[in-house]
C-alpha positions as CSV (number, residue, x, y, z in Angstrom):
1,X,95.4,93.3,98.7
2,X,93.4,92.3,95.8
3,X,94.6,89.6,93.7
4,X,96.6,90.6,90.5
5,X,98.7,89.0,87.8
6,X,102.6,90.0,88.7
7,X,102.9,89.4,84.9
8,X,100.3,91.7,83.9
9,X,102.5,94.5,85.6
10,X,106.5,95.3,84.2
11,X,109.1,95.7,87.2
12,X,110.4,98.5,85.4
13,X,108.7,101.8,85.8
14,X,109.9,102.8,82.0
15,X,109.0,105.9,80.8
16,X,106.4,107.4,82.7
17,X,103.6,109.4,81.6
18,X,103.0,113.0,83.7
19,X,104.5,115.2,81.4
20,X,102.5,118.9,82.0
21,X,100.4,116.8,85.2
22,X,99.9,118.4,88.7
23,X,101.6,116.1,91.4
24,X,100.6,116.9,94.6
25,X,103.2,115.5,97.5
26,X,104.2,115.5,101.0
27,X,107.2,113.9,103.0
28,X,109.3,115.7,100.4
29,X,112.1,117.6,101.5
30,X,114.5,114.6,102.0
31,X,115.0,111.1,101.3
32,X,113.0,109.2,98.9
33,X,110.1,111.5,98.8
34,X,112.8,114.1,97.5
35,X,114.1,112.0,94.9
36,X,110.6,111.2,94.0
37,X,109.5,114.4,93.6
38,X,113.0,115.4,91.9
39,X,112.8,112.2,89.5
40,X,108.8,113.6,88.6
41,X,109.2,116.9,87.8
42,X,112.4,115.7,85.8
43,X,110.1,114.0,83.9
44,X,108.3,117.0,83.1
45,X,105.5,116.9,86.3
46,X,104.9,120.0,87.9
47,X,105.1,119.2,91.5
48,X,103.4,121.1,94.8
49,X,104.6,120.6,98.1
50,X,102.9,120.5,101.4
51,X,105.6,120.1,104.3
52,X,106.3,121.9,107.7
53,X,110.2,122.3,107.8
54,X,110.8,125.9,105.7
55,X,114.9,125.3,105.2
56,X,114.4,121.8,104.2
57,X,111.0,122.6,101.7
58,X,113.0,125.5,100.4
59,X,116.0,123.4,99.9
60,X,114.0,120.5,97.7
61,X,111.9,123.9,96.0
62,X,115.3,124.9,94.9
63,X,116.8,121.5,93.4
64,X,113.0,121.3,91.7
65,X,113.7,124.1,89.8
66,X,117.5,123.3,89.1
67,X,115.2,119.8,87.5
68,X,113.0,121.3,85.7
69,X,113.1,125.3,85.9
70,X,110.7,125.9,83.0
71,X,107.8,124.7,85.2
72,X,106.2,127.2,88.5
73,X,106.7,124.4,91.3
74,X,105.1,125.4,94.4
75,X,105.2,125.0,98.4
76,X,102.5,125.2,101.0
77,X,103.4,125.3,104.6
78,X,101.4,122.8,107.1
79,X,101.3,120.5,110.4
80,X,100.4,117.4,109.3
81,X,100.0,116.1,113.0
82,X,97.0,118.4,113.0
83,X,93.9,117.8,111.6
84,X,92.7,121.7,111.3
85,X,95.9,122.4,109.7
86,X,95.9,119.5,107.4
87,X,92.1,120.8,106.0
88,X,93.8,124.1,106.2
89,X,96.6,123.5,103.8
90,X,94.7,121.0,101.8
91,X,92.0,123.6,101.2
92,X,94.7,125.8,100.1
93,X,96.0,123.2,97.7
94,X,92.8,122.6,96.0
95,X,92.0,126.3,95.8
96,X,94.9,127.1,94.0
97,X,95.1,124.1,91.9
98,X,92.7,123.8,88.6
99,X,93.5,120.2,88.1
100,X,95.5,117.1,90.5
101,X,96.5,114.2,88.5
102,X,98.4,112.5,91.6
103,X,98.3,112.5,95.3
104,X,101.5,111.4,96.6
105,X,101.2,110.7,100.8
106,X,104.4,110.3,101.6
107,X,105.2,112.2,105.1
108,X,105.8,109.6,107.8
109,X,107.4,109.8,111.6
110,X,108.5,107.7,114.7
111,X,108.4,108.8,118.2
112,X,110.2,107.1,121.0
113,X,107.7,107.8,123.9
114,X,104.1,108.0,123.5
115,X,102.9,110.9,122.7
116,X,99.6,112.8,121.8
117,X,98.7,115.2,119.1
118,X,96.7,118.7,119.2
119,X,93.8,116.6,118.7
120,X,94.4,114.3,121.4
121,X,95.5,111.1,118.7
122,X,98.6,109.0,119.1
123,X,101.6,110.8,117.4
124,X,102.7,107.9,114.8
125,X,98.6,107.5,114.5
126,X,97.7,111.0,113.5
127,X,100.9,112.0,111.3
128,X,101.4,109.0,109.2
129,X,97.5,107.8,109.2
130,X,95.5,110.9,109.7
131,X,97.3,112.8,107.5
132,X,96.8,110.7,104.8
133,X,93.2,110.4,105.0
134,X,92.5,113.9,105.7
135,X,94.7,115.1,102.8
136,X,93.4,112.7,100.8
137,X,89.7,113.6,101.4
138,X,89.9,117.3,101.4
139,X,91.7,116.9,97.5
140,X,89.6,114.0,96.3
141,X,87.2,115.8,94.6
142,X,89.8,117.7,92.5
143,X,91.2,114.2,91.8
144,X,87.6,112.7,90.8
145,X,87.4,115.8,88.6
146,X,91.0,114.8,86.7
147,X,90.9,112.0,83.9
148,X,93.1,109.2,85.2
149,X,93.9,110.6,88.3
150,X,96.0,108.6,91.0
151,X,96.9,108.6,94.9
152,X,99.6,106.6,95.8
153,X,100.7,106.2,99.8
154,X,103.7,105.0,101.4
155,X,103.1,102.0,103.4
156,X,105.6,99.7,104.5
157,X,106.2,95.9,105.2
158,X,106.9,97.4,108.9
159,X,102.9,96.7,108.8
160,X,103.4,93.2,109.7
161,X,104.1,94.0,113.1
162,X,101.4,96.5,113.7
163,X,98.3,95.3,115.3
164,X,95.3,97.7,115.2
165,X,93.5,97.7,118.5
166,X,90.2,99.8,117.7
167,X,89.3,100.0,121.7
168,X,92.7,101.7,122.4
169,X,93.8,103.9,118.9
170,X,95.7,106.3,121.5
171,X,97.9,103.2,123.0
172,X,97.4,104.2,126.3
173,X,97.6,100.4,127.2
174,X,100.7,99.7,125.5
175,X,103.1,101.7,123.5
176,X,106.3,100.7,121.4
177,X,108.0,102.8,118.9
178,X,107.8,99.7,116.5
179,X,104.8,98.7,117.0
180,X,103.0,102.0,116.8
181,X,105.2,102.8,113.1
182,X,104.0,99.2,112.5
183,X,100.1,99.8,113.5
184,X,100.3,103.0,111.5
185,X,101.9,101.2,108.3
186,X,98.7,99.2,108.8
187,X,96.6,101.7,108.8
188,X,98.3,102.9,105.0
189,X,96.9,99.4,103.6
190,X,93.8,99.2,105.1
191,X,93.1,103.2,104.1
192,X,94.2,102.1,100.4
193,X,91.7,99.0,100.4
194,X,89.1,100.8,101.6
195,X,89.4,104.0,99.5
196,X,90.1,101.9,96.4
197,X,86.8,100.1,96.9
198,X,85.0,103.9,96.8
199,X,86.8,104.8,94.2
200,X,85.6,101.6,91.7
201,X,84.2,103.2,88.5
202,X,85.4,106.6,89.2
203,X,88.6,106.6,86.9
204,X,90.6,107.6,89.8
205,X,92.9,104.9,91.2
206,X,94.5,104.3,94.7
207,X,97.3,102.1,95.2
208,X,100.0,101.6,98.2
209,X,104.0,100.6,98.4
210,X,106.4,98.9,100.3
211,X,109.9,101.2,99.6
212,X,112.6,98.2,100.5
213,X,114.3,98.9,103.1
214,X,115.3,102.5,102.5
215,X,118.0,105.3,104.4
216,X,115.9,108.1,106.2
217,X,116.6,110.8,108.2
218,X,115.3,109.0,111.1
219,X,117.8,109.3,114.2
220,X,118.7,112.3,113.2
221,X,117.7,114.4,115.2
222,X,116.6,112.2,117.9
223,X,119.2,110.8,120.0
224,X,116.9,107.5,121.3
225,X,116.9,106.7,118.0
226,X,120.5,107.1,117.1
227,X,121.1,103.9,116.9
228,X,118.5,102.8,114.0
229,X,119.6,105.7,112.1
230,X,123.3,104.3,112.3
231,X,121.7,100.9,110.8
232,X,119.7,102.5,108.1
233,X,122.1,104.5,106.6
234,X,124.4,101.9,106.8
235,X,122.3,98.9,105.4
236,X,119.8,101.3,103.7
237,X,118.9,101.2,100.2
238,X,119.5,105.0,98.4
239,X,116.6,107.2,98.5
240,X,116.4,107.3,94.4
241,X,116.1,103.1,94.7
242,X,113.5,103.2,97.6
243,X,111.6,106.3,95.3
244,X,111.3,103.5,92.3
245,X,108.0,102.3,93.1
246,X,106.4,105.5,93.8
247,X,107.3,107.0,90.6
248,X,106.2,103.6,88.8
249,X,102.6,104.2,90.8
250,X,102.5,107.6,90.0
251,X,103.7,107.5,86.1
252,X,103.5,104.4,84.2
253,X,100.8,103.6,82.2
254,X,101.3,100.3,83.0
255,X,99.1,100.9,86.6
256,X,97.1,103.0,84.9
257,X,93.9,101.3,85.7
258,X,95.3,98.8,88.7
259,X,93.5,100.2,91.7
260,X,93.6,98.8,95.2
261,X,96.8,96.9,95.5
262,X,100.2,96.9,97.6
263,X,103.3,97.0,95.4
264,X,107.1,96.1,96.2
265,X,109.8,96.2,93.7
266,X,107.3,97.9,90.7
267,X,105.2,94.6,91.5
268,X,102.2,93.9,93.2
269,X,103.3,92.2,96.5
270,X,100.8,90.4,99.0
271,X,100.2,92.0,103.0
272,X,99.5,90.5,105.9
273,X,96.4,89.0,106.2
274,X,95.4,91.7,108.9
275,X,95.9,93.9,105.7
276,X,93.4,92.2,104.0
277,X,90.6,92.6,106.2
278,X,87.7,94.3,104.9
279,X,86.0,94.5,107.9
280,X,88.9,96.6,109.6
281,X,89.1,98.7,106.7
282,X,85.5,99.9,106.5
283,X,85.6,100.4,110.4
284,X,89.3,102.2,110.2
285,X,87.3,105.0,107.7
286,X,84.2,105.2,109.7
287,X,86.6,106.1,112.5
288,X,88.8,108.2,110.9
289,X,85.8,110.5,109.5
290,X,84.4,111.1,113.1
291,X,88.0,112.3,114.0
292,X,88.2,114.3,111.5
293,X,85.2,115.7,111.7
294,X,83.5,114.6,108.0
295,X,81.5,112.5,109.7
């Protein structure tokens, strides 16, 4: 991303700043988007939830308020593969909300065969790209209205191996698991450069991460991808070490003000060069606002 002094920026995340602050999340009823959301509100954040799963989102309400049980959590229900249900429940949010101080986009997926949303987009494409940016537009003028607000996303250095074909976003052509996670990853950075650059002298400030290497649910519950899960939970980092970087995005005053940059380890990192292309960012958000429909 944009250039940045690594010593202008602590690797700790030290004691961050959102105590009484809205944080709006999703992808957190397990893993690190659960410790995230845990480690926030212990911190005295108040956090709201979007998510599809009801046992899991009741599960991580529950252990919220065991955190911090003097503060109303709350928990909206939504499809984030869909892009009617992702204004839906994002209209919701920002009806009910007075004030955001962060955006969390978190929720992520991989599929082992190529498949197509309600809206006709590549799975990996709509849930971990479209959601983002649909979320993220449908709340951003709550966020612009909220001193010092902040929208972090969940990218990952699986981006490398992405490759962002504009004349075949569905992957008709060619599909692979890993390359359409990777592709999708992409997509993360290139949304953050691009959103950051809209958001210069607004107050509010968009940055991206790179978790490490970090133990997911993934494998789960899908047997083709048993195998990876077996790796990850056995090589993985813990959830609480891979949530570091998004509470230091969310919380520190260090970032404060840093807008438009990838981070790994609490520290700004440098993508791919495809990452850096300003060209494909501008085109990825003209694209994504005709399928969504702002456009």
């Amino acid at each position: 991303m944009r250039s940045v002094s690594s010593s202008a920026i602590s690797t700790s995340s030290g004691e961050g700043q959102v105590q009484g602050k809205t944080v709006v999340i999703t992808g957190a009823t397990s893993g690190m988007g659960q410790a995230a959301a845990i480690a926030l509100a212990q911190a005295g954040a108040r956090l709201v939830m979007i998510a599809r799963d009801q046992k899991r989102s009741e599960a991580t309400l529950r252990k919220l308020k065991e955190a911090a049980p003097q503060l109303s959590h709350s928990l909206h229900y939504g499809n984030l593969s869909s892009i009617s249900e992702m204004k839906r429940v994002a209209a919701e949010v920002a009806a009910a909300e007075p004030r955001i101080d962060v955006l969390i986009n978190n929720a992520g997926a991989a599929f082992t065969s190529r498949r197509l949303s309600a809206d006709g987009l590549e799975m990996t494409f709509a849930t971990n790209h479209m959601a983002y940016f649909v979320v993220t537009m449908m709340l951003l003028d709550k966020l612009k209205a909220t001193e010092g607000a902040r929208i972090v996303s969940t990218a990952s250095d699986a981006h490398k191996s992405g490759r962002l074909d504009f004349d075949d976003l569905t992957m008709e052509k060619r599909y692979s698991t890993f390359r359409a996670y990777g592709t999708s990853k992409l997509c993360n950075i290139l949304f953050t450069r691009e959103l950051a650059r809209r958001l210069a002298g607004t107050g509010v400030t968009a940055n991206c991460l790179h978790p490490g290497f970090v133990r997911t649910r993934i494998g789960d519950n899908n047997p083709a991808l048993a195998w990876i899960g077996k790796v990850v939970k056995l090589f993985g980092l813990p959830p609480e070490k891979g949530a570091e970087t998004i509470v230091f995005l969310a919380s520190s005053p260090e970032v404060a003000r840093v807008n438009g940059h990838y981070f790994y380890k609490c520290k700004p990192s440098t993508p791919s060069a495809s990452a850096q292309s300003d060209a494909d960012a501008l085109r990825l958000w003209q694209v994504s606002e005709k399928l969504a429909g702002f456009a």
